[in-house]
C-alpha positions as CSV (number, residue, x, y, z in Angstrom):
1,X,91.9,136.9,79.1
2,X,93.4,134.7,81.7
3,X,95.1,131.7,80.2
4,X,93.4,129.1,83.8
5,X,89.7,128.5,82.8
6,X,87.3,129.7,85.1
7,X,85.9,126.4,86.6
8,X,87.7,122.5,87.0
9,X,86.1,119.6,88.8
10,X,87.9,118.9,91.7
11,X,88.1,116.0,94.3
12,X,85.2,116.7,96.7
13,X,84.7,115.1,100.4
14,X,80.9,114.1,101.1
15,X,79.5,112.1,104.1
16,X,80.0,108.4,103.4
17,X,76.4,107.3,103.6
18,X,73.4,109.2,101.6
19,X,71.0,108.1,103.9
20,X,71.9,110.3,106.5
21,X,71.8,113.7,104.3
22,X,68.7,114.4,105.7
23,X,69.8,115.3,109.1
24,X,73.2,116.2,107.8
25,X,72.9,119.5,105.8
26,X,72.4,122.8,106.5
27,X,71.6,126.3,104.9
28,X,74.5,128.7,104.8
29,X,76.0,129.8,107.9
30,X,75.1,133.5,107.7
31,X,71.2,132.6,107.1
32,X,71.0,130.2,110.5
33,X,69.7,132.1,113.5
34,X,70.9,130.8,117.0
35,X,67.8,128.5,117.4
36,X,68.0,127.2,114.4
37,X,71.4,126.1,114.9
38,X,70.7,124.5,117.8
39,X,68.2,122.7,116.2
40,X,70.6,121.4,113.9
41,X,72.9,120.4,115.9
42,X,70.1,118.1,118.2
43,X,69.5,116.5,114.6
44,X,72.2,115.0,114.0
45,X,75.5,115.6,116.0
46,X,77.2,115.4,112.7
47,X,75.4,118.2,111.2
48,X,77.6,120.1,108.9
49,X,76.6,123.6,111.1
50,X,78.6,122.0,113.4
51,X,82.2,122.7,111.3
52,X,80.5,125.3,109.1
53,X,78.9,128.2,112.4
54,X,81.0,126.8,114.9
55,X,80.8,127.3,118.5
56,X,83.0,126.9,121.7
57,X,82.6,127.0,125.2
58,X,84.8,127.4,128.1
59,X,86.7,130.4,126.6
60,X,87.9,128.4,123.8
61,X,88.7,129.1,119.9
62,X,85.4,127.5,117.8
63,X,87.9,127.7,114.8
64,X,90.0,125.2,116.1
65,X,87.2,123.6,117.5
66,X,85.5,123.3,114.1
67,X,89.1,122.2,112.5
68,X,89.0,119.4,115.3
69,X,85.6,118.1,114.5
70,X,86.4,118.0,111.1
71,X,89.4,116.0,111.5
72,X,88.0,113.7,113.7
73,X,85.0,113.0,111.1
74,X,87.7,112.1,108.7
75,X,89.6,109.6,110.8
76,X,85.7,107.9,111.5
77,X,84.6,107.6,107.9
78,X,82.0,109.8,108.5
79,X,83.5,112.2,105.2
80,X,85.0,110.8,102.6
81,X,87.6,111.9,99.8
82,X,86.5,111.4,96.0
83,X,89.6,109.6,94.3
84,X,89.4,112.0,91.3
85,X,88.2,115.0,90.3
86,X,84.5,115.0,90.2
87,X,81.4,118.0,89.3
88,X,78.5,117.6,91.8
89,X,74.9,118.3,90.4
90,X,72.2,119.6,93.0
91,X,68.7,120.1,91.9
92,X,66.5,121.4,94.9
93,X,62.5,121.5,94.7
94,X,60.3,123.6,96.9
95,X,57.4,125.2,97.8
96,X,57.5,129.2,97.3
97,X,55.5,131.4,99.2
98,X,53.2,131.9,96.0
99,X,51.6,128.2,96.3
100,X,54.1,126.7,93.1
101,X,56.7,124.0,93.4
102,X,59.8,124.7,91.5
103,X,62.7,122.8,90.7
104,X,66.4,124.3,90.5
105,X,69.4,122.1,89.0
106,X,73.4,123.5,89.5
107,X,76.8,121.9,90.0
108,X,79.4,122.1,92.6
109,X,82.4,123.1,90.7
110,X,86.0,124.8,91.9
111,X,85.9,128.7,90.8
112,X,89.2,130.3,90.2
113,X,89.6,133.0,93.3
114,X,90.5,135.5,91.6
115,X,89.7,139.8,91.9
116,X,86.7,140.7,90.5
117,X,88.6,143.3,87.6
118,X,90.0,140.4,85.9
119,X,86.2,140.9,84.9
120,X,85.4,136.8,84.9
121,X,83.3,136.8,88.1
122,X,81.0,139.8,88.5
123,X,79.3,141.2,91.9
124,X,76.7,143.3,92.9
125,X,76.6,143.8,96.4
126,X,79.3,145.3,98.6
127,X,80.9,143.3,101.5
128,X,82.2,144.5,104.8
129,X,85.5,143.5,106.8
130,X,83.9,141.5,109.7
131,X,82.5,138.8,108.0
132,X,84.9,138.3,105.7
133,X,87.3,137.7,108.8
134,X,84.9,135.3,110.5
135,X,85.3,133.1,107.0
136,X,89.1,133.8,106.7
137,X,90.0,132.4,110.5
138,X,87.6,129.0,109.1
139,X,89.3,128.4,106.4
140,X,92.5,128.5,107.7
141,X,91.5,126.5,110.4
142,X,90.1,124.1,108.5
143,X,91.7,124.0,105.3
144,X,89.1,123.4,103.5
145,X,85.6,125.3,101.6
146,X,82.5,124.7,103.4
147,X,80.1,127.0,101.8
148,X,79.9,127.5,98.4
149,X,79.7,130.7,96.4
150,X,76.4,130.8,94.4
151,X,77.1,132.0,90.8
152,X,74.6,132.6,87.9
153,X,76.1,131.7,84.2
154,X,74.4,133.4,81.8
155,X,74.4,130.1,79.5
156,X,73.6,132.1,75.9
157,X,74.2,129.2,73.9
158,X,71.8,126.9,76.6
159,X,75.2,124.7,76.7
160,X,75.1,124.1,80.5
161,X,71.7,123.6,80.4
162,X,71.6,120.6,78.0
163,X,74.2,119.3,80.4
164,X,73.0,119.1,83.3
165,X,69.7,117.4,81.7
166,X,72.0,114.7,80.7
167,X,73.7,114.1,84.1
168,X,70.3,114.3,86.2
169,X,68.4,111.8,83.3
170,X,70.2,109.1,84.8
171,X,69.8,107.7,88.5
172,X,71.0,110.0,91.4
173,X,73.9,108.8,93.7
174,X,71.5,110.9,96.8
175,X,68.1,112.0,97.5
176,X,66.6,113.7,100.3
177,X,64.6,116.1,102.1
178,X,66.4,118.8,103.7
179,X,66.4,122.5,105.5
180,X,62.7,122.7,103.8
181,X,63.3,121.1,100.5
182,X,63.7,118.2,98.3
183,X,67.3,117.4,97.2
184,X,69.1,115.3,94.8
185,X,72.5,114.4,94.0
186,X,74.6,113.4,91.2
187,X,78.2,113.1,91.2
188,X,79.9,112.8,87.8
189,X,83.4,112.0,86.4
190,X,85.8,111.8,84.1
191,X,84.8,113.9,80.4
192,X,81.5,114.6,81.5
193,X,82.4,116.5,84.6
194,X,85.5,118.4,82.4
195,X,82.6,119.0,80.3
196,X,80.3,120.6,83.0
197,X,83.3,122.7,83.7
198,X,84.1,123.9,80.8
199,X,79.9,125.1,79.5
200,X,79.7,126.6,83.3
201,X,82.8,129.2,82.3
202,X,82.1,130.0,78.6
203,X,81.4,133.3,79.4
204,X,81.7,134.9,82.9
205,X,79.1,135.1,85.2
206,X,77.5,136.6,88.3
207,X,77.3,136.4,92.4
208,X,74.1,135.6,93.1
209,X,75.0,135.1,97.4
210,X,78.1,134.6,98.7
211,X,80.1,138.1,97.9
212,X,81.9,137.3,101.7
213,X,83.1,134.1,101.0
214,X,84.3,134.8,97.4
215,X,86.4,137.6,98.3
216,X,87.5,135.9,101.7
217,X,88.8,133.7,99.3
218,X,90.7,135.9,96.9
219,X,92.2,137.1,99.7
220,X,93.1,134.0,101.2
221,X,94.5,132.2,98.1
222,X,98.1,134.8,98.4
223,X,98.5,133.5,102.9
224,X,97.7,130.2,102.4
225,X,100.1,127.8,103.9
226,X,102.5,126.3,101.3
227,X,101.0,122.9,101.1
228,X,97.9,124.3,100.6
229,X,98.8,127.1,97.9
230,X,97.4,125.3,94.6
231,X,94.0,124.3,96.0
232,X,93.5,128.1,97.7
233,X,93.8,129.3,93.6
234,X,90.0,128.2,93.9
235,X,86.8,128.5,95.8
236,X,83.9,126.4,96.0
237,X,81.2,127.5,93.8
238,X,77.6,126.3,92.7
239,X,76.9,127.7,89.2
240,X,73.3,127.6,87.6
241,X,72.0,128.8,84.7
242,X,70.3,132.2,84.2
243,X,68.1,130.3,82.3
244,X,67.0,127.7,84.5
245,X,63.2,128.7,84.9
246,X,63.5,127.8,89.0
247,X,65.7,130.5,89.6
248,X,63.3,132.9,92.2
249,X,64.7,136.1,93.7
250,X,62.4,136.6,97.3
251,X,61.3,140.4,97.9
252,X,62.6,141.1,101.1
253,X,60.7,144.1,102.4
254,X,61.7,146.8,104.8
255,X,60.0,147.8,108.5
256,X,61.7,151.2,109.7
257,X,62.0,151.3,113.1
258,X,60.9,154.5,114.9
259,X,57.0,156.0,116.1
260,X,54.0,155.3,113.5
261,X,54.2,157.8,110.7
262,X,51.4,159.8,110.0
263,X,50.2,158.6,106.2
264,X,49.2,162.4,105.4
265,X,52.9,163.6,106.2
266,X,54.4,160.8,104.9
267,X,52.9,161.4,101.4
268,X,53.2,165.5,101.4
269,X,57.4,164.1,102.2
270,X,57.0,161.6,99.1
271,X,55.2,163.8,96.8
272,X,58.2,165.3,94.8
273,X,59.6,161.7,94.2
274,X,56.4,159.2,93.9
275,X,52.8,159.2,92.7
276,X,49.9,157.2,93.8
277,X,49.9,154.2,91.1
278,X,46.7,154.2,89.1
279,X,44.8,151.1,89.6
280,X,46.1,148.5,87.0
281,X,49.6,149.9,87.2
282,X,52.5,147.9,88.8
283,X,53.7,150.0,91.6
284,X,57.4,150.5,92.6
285,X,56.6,149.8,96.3
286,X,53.2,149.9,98.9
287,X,53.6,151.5,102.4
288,X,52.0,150.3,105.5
289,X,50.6,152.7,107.8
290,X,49.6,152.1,111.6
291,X,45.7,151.1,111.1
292,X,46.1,149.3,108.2
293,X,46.0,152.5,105.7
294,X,48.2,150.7,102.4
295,X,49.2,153.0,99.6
296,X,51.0,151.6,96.5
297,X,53.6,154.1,94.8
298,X,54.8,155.1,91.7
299,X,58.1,156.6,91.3
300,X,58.5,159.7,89.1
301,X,60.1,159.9,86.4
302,X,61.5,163.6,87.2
303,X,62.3,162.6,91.2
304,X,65.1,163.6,92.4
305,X,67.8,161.7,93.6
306,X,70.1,162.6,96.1
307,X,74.3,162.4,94.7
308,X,76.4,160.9,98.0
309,X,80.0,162.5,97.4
310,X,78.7,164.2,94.5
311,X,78.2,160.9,92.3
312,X,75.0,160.6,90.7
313,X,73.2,157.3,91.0
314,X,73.6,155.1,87.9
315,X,70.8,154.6,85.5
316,X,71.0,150.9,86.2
317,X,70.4,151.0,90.1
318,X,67.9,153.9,90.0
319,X,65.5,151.5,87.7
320,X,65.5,148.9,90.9
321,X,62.8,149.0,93.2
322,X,64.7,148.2,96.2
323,X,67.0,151.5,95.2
324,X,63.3,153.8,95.2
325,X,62.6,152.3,98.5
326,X,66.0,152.7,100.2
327,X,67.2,156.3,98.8
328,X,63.8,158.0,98.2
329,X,61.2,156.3,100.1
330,X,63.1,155.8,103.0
331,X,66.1,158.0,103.0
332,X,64.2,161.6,102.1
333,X,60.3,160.9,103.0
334,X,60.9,159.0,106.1
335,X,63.8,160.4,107.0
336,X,62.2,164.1,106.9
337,X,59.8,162.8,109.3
338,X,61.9,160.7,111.9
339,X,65.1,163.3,112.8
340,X,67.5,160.9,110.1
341,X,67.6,157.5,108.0
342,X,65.9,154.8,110.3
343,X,67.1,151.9,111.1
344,X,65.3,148.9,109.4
345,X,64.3,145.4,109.9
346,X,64.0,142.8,107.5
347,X,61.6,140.1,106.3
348,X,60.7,138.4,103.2
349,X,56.8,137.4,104.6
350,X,55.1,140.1,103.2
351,X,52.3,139.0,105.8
352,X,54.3,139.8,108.5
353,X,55.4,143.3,107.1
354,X,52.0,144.1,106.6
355,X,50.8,142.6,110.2
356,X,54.0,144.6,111.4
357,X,53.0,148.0,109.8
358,X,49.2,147.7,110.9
359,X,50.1,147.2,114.2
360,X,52.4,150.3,115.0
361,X,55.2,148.2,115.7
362,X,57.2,149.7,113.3
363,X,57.1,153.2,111.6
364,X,56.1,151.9,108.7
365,X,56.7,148.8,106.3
366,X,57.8,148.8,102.7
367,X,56.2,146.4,100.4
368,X,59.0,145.6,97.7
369,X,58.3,143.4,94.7
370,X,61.4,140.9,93.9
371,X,64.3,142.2,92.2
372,X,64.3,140.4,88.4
373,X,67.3,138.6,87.5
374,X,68.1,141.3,84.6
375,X,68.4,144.1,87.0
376,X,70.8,141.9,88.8
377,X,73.1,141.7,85.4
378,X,72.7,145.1,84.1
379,X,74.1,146.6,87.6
380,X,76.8,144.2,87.7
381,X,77.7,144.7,84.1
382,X,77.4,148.7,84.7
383,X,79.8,147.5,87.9
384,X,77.3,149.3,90.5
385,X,76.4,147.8,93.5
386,X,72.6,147.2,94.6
387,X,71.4,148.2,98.0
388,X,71.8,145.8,100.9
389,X,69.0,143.2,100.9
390,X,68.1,143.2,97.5
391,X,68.4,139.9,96.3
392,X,66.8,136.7,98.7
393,X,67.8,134.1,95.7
394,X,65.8,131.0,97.0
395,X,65.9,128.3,98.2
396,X,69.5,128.3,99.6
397,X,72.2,126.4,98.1
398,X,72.7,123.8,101.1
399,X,76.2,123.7,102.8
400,X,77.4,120.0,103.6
401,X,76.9,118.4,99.7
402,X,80.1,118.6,99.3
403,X,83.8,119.9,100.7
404,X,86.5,120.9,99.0
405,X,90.0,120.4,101.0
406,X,92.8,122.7,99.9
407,X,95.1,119.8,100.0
408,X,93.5,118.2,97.1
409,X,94.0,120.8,94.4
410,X,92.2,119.7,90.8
């Protein structure tokens, strides 16, 4: 066990005047479409996208453009450094797509960056080169987190939970509504944020979103500049409980790109690793057909699933529905049909998959139902990784609550 505890409060930079949150924050960078940007950055010209998805023109480097900005809101007042080390509470309400309002409460602590086999933090979704480069170049840049790391702490003895009902009884320092939700903010000191850190890293605990930037952040913590060593040894992270009944995982469903499938053929491909679900039984997915045909699916217990490299797939990703749509519904049925593995697009309306599927402008759409939180623990605790897209947590932690500059280490 390492001897540095998992989380410490640390001395945050937030924008001087709560009023202007509203126009202020944004959701994580790699969620924000080009539009949407822009639409940000017409709100408020000190909208945290700016710093966070920077962008340059005339041929020049965003990074240092973004490191600039950031600078520049310092020397205005515009950001503000904490004068001790502090936890940030968040709790977001919103509207999901099923009609209910639900309410989500974390904190903003500093998460030691450290490889996942030390066995503390524990991931579930493999991460690629490119983007972790992208958040590397930022944070040297900048020298400071931006977006947090989302982390789920499993919370047995309800600990952190208790705690953060004491900090958001009292009167919040910020409230507002922003990027589609209602948001308030607490910032607490002294014991009670030592306290905060010490529940949120009682046992460890899981990536919800944010694999990129956590291991961008491993990585970074052994190049940082001297003077910034000490505060690279953490991240940024927002830690809620697994027990906090707010906590939604979206479906996201799939639309395979190609010519409409014929329903017949596709169900003669499928018939060796699904069944029609009886009515009354919870299928593992529903496929669209050109025409509106819908069939829900079963998977069967004796299907067959393929072994890349020889490896059979783990009990713990072959119970995931998301894993029956991607390997067996998609990579054998479809793939028998369309010359190879499509390529897919992505939503998480299932009202546009549908529309999609009816239509013909897609081979066929995939109706998933949401991952469960479980599932998301027992492949991380089997150390497996889920298929891409298999977890939408919502609503999105918002980026530009608070900063966290290397040069003030905790």
């Amino acid at each position: 066990m390492s001897d540095v505890s998992l989380f410490a409060a640390f001395r945050g930079e937030r924008y001087a005047d709560p009023a202007t949150l509203a126009a202020r924050l944004a959701p994580p960078y790699d969620v924000i479409s080009p539009p949407q940007r822009e639409e940000l950055v017409a709100r408020d010209p000190f909208n945290i996208v700016n710093v966070d998805l920077p962008v340059a023109g005339d041929g020049t480097d965003p990074y240092v453009t973004a490191a600039r900005l950031l600078a520049d809101w310092r020397r205005r007042g515009v950001i503000v450094r904490d004068g001790e080390s502090c936890a940030y509470v968040l709790r977001t309400s919103g509207r999901f797509p099923d009609g209910a309002t639900r309410e989500r409460t974390g904190v903003f602590l500093a998460v030691s960056a450290e490889p996942f086999s030390k066995g503390r933090v524990l991931p579930h979704e493999r991460t690629h080169a490119k983007a972790k480069e992208d958040r590397r170049r930022l944070m040297h840049a900048t020298g400071a987190n931006l977006s947090a790391v989302f982390l789920l702490a499993p919370d047995s003895s309800g600990a952190l939970t208790r705690a953060l009902g004491d900090v958001t009884a009292r009167e919040p320092w910020a409230r507002c509504a922003a990027i589609g939700s209602d948001q308030a903010i607490w910032v607490v000191r002294g014991k009670d944020a030592q306290h905060l850190a010490e529940v949120a890293g009682a046992e460890p605990v899981y990536v919800a979103d944010g694999h990129h930037r956590f291991e961008t952040s491993v990585m970074f913590r052994d190049e940082a500049p001297a003077a910034w060593r000490d505060g690279a040894a953490r991240t940024l992270s927002h830690v809620v409980s697994f027990k906090d009944p707010g906590l939604v995982i979206l479906p996201t469903h799939r639309l395979l790109e190609g010519p409409p499938v014929d329903p017949a053929a596709f169900l003669s491909a499928a018939k060796a690793c699904f069944t029609e679900a009886p009515a009354g039984v919870a299928p593992t997915l529903s496929v669209v057909f050109r025409g509106g045909k819908e069939v829900a699916l079963k998977v069967r217990a004796d299907a067959t699933w393929p072994s890349p490299g020889g490896t059979p797939v783990h009990p713990a990703v072959r119970a995931l529905e998301v894993a029956a749509a991607d390997v067996l519904a998609i990579g054998v049925a479809a793939a028998s049909l369309l010359g190879g593995v499509p390529a897919l697009r992505y939503t998480a309306d299932a009202a546009e998959a549908r529309a999609e599927g009816r239509a013909g402008r897609c081979a066929c759409a995939v109706i998933l139902p949401p991952t469960r939180l479980e599932a998301v623990r027992r492949v991380a605790d089997a150390g497996q990784i889920m298929p891409p897209k298999s977890t939408f947590f919502a609503p999105k932690v918002p980026t530009g609550v608070v900063l966290r500059p290397f040069d003030a280490p905790v």
